[in-house]
N, C-alpha and C positions, 0 to 999 in steps of 0.2 A: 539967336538960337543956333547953335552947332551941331550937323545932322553926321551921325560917326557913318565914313565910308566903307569901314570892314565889314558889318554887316550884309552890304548892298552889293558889296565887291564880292564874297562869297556866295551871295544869291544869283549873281549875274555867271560865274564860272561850274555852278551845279545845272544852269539851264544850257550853256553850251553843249550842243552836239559833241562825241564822243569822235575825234577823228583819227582816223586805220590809216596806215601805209599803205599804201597802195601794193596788193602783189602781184608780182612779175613772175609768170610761167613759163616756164620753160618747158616745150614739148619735152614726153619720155625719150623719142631719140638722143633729142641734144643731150638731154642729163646722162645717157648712157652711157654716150661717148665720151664724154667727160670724166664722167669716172671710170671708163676704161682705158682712158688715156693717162689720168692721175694714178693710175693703179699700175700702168708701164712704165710708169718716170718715176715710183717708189722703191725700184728696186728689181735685181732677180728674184726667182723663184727657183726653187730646186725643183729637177728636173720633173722629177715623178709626177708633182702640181700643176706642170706649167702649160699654158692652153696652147694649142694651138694656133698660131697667128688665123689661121683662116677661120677656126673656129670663131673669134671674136668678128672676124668679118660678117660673118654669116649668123651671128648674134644680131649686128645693125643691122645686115636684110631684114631678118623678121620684124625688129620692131619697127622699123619703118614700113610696114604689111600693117600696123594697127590698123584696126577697122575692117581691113576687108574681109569681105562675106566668105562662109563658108560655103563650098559646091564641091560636091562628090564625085571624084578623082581629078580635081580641076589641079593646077602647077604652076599657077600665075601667069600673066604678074599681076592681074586683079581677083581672082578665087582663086581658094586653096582648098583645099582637105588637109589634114594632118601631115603625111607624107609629102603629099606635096608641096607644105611650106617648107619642111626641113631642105625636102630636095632643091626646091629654086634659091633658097638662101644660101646652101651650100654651092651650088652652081654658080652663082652671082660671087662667090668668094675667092673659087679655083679650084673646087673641087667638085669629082661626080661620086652623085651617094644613087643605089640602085630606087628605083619605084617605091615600095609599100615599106611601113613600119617592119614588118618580119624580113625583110630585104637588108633593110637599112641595118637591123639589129646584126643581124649575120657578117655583115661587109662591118663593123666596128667594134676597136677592141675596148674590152670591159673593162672597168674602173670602177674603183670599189666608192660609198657615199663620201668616203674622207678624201680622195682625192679629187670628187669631180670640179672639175674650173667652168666659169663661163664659156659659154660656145661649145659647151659635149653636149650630146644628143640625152633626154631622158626619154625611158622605154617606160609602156606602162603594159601590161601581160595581159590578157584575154584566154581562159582557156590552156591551151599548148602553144599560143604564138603569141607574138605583138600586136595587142590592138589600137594602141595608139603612141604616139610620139610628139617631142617637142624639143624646144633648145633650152638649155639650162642659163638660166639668167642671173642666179647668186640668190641669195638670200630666200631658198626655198621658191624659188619662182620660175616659169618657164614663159616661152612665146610660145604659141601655138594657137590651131585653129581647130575648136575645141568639137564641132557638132553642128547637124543641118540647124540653120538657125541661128548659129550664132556667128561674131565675127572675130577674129584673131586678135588676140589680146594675152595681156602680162597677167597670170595667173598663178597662186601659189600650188602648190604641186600638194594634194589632196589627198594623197594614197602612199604608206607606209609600202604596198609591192610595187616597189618601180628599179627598173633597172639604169645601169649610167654607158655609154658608151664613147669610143673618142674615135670621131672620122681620120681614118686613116688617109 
């Protein structure tokens, strides 16, 4: 008697386990600098576009701040406030940006939404000042350290009144 093996063969590879690739993460730093590095080695950009080298520095500061805690007027290098993270990022970069969002806004020049590049400052308005700030990350997203309670983090930029600035 001949027992046919297709049938048994097909019953033995619908009971196997479903096996996944294993995947391989790469912190948000690493991937940033990678593709702000792959994004230097594609090319110029005309001028009007083009970021500021220190800008992109002080881009890596922040995301490298992921996680840490928000603390109220704190300037790192373990809490931040909002200002604060811009300022120690931009410090860490080579440059001095003054104290508070409203500081910062004044000390940088404007840039309209079509031109802003990774590493410009976004302002977001309060009233008659700046009540909050962050570093522009691409693709609608900022670093920043958002509110007591929370901690600094890659976040899409939430609000249509936002201004753009570029650390002079």
């Amino acid at each position: 008697m001949s027992v046919s093996r297709t049938g048994s063969s097909k019953a033995r590879q619908a009971q196997r386990p479903i096996r996944r690739a294993a995947r391989f993460r790469l912190p948000r730093v690493f991937l940033l600098l990678f593709l702000l590095t792959l994004g230097a080695l594609a090319g110029p950009v005309p001028s009007a576009e083009a970021a500021a080298p220190y800008g992109i520095r002080a881009l890596a500061v922040a995301a490298s701040k992921e996680g840490a805690p928000y603390a109220r007027g704190a300037t790192g290098p373990k809490r931040f406030d909002c200002s604060g993270l811009t300022l120690y990022s931009f410090r860490k970069a080579g440059r001095r940006l003054p104290r508070t969002a409203e500081q910062q806004y004044e000390h940088t020049s404007r840039i309209s939404r079509r031109h802003r590049t990774p590493g410009d400052l976004v302002f977001f308005p309060k009233g008659s000042t700046m009540g909050h700030v962050g570093i522009y990350a691409g693709n609608d997203k900022i670093w920043h350290a958002p509110r007591p309670g929370a901690h600094v983090r890659l976040e899409r930029i939430w609000s249509g009144s936002v201004r753009y600035g570029r650390a002079s």
